[in-house]
C-alpha positions as CSV (number, residue, x, y, z in Angstrom):
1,X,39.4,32.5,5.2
2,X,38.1,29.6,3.3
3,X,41.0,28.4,1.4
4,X,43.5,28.3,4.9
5,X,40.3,25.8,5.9
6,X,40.6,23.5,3.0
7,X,44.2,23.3,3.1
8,X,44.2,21.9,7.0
9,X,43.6,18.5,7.3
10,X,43.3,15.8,10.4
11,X,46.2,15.6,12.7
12,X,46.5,11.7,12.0
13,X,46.4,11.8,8.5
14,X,46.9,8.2,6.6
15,X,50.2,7.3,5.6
16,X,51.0,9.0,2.5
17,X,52.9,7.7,-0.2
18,X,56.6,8.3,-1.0
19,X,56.7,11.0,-3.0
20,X,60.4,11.5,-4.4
21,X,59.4,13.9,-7.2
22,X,61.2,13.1,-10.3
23,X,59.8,10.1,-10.5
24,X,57.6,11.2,-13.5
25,X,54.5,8.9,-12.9
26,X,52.6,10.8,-10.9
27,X,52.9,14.0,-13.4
28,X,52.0,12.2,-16.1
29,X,48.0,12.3,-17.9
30,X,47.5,8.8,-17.5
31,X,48.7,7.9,-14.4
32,X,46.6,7.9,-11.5
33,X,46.4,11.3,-9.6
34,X,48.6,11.3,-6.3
35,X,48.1,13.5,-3.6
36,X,50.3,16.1,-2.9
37,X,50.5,16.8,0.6
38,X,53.8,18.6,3.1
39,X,54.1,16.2,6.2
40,X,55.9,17.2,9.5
41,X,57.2,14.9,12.1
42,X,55.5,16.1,15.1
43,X,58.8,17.6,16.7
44,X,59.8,19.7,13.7
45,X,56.3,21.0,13.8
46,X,57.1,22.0,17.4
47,X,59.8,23.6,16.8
48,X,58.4,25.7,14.7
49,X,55.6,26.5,16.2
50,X,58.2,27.0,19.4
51,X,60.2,29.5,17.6
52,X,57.3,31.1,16.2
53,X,55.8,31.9,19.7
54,X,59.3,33.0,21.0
55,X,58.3,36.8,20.0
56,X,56.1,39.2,17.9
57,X,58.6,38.7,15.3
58,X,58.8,36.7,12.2
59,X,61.4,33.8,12.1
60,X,62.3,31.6,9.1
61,X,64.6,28.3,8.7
62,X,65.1,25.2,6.1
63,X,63.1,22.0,6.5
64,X,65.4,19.0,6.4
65,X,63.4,16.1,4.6
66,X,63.9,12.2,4.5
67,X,66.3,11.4,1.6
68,X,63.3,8.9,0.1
69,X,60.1,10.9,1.2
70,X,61.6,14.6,-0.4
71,X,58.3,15.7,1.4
72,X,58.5,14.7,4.8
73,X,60.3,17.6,7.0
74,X,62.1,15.9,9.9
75,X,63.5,18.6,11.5
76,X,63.5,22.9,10.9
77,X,66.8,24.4,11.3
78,X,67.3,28.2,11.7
79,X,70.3,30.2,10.6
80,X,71.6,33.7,11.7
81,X,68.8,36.1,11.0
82,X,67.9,39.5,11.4
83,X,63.9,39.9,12.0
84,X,60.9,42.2,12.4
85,X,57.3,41.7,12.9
86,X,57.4,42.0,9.2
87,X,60.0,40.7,7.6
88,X,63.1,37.9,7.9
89,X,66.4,38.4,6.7
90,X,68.9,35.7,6.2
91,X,72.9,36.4,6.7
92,X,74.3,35.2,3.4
93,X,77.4,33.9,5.2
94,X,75.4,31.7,8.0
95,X,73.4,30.4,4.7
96,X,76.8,29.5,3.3
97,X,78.0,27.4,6.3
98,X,74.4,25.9,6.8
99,X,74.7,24.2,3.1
100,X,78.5,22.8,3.7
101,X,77.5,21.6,7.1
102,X,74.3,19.5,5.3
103,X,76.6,18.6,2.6
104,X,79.2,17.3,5.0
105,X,76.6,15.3,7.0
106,X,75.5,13.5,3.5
107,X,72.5,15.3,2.6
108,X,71.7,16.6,-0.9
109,X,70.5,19.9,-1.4
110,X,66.7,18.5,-2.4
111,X,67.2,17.6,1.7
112,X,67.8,20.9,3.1
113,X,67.5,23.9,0.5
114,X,64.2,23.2,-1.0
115,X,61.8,23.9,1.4
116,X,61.5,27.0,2.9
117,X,59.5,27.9,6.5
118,X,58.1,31.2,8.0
119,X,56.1,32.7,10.4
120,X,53.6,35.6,10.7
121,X,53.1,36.8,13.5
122,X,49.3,37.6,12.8
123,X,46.3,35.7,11.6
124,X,47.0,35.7,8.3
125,X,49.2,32.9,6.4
126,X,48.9,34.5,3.0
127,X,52.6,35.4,1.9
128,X,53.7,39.1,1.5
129,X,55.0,40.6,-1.6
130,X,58.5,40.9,-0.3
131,X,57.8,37.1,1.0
132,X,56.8,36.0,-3.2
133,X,59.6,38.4,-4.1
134,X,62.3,36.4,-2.0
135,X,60.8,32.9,-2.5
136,X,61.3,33.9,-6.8
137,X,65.0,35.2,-6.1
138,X,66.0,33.0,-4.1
139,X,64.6,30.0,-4.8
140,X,63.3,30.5,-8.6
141,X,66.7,29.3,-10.1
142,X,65.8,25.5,-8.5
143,X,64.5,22.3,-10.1
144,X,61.6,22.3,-7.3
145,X,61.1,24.2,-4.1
146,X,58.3,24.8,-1.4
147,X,57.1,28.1,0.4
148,X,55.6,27.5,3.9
149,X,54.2,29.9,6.4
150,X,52.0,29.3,9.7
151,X,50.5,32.3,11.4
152,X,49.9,32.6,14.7
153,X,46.4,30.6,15.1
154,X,48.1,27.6,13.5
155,X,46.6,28.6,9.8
156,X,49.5,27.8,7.3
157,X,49.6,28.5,3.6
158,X,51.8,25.9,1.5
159,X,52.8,26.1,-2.0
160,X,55.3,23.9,-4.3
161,X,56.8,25.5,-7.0
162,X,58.3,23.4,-10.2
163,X,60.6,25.2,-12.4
164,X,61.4,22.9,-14.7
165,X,59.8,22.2,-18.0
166,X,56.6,24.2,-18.6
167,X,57.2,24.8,-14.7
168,X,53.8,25.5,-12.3
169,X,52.4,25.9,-8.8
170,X,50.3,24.4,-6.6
171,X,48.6,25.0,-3.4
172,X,49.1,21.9,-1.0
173,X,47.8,20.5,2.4
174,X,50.4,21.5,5.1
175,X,50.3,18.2,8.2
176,X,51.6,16.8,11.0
177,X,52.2,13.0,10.2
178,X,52.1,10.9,13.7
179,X,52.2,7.9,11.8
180,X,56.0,8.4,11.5
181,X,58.9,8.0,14.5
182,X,59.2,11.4,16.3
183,X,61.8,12.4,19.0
184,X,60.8,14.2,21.7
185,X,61.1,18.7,22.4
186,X,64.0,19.3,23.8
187,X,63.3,23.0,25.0
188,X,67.0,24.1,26.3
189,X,68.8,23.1,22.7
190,X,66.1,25.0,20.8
191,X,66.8,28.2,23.2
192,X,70.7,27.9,22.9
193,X,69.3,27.7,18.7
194,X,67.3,31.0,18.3
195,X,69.4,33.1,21.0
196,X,72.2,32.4,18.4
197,X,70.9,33.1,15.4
198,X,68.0,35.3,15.8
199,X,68.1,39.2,16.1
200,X,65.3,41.2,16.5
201,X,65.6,45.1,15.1
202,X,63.2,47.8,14.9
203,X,60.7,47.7,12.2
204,X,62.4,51.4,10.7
205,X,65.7,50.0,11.0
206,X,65.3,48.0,8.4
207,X,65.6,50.9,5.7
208,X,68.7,51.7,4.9
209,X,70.2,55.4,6.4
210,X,69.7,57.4,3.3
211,X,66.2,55.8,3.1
212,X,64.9,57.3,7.0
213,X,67.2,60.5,7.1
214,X,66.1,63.9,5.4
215,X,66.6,67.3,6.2
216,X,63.5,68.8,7.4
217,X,64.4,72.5,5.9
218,X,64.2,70.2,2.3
219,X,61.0,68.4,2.5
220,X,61.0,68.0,-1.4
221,X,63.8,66.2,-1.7
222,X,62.1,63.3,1.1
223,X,61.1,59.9,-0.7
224,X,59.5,56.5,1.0
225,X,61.4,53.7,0.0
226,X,59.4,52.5,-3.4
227,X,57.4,49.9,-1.8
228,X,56.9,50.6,1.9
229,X,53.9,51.9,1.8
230,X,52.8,49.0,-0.4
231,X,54.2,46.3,2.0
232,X,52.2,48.5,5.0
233,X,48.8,47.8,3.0
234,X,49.6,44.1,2.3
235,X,50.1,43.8,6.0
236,X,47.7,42.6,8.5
237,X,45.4,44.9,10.6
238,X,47.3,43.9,13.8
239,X,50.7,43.6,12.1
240,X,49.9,47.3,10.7
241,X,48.7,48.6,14.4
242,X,52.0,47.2,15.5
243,X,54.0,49.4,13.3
244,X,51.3,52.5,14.7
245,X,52.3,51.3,18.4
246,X,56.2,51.2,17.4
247,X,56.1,54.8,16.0
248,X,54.0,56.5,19.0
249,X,56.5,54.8,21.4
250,X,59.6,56.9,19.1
251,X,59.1,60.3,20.1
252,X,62.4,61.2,18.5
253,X,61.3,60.9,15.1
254,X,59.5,63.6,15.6
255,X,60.0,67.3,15.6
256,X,58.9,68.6,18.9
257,X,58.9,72.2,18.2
258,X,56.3,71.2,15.2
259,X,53.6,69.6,17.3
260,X,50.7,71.6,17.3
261,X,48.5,70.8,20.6
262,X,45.2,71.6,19.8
């Protein structure tokens, strides 16, 4: 995938300039053209990558970025989530409490609701069309705001959204910046983190009862959700043989009496 290439760059990149955003310099025709590129310290980026590799699952969190470098990502934070090898799904409460714990630590929301991180649990980086559906909802109504996904080879797909103005997106390099201070993993804390917050459930669990249940005497009156079979062909080869796998291993969907052996 060509364009994942491009957007990788070395793992000691230069030290990038501040880049606060509304500074309107940068934007303007004849300034001089500033890179745009997402930095991680290197623990956040182990963290992520940590959590990533904790299952077949996807798991998703906030960035929290330096107050003066908006894109810098010091540390990823996860909240209470239900997951899928497919899918993330934030609790709206735990999102609540996350943004008046940041706010009582000092931060602004451009420090901690801005950038938003995934993973995919294939090869494939590219976001889904429930992942660009959430990213619009949730984070279309903001002055600026960045979708970021790694896979599982380490390919990652950025993009930074502005919403202001005649508004605009833009693909960006995604890096680890060792040029900057950087704690060291601390494996036992990040446990205690995803065991809290992180619930896996079955793929089909995810639709809603009305959705899975039908009477098989009524056949007619059985609909797929409007979009799952579309989300199952945006999916990934493996992500889609992990579905197959899942369904062969739930004999209990099935009518028994109805198999034909041939």
């Amino acid at each position: 995938m060509k364009k994942n290439k491009e957007q990788r760059t070395t793992k000691n990149p230069q030290p990038a300039k501040k880049q606060p955003l509304w500074e309107d310099d940068w934007l303007m025709e004849d300034s001089e053209p500033t890179e745009i590129t997402l930095r991680f310290s290197p623990t956040a980026w182990a963290k992520l990558l940590y959590f990533r590799d904790k299952s077949d699952n996807e798991v998703g969190g906030f960035g929290i970025t330096d107050p003066d470098d908006l894109l810098f990502v010091e540390d990823f934070v996860i909240v209470k989530q239900e997951v899928t090898s497919i899918s993330v799904k934030f609790d709206d409460e735990a999102v609540g409490e996350f943004f008046d714990a940041q706010v009582d630590l000092g931060r602004k929301p451009e420090q901690f609701a801005r950038i938003w991180l995934h993973s995919h649990p294939g090869d494939s980086p590219e976001p889904s069309e429930t992942d660009e559906k959430t990213f619009a909802r949730v984070f279309g109504s903001c002055q600026w705001a960045a979708m970021v996904i790694v896979a599982q080879d380490d390919s990652r797909y950025a993009r930074l959204s502005f919403n202001v103005g005649p508004g605009g997106q833009l693909l960006i390099p995604a890096a680890v910046d060792y040029s900057r201070a950087f704690g060291s993993s601390d494996h036992n804390s990040w446990d205690a983190e995803y065991a809290a917050n992180v619930r896996a459930v079955k793929w089909l669990d995810e639709l809603a009862p009305n959705e899975t249940r039908f009477r098989p005497d009524e056949p007619q009156d059985f609909a797929l959700p409007h979009d799952l079979l579309d989300r199952f062909e945006h999916l990934e080869p493996a992500q889609r043989q992990l579905i197959l796998d899942e369904l062969a291993d739930r004999p209990e969907l099935w009518d028994e009496e109805e198999v034909i052996l041939l």
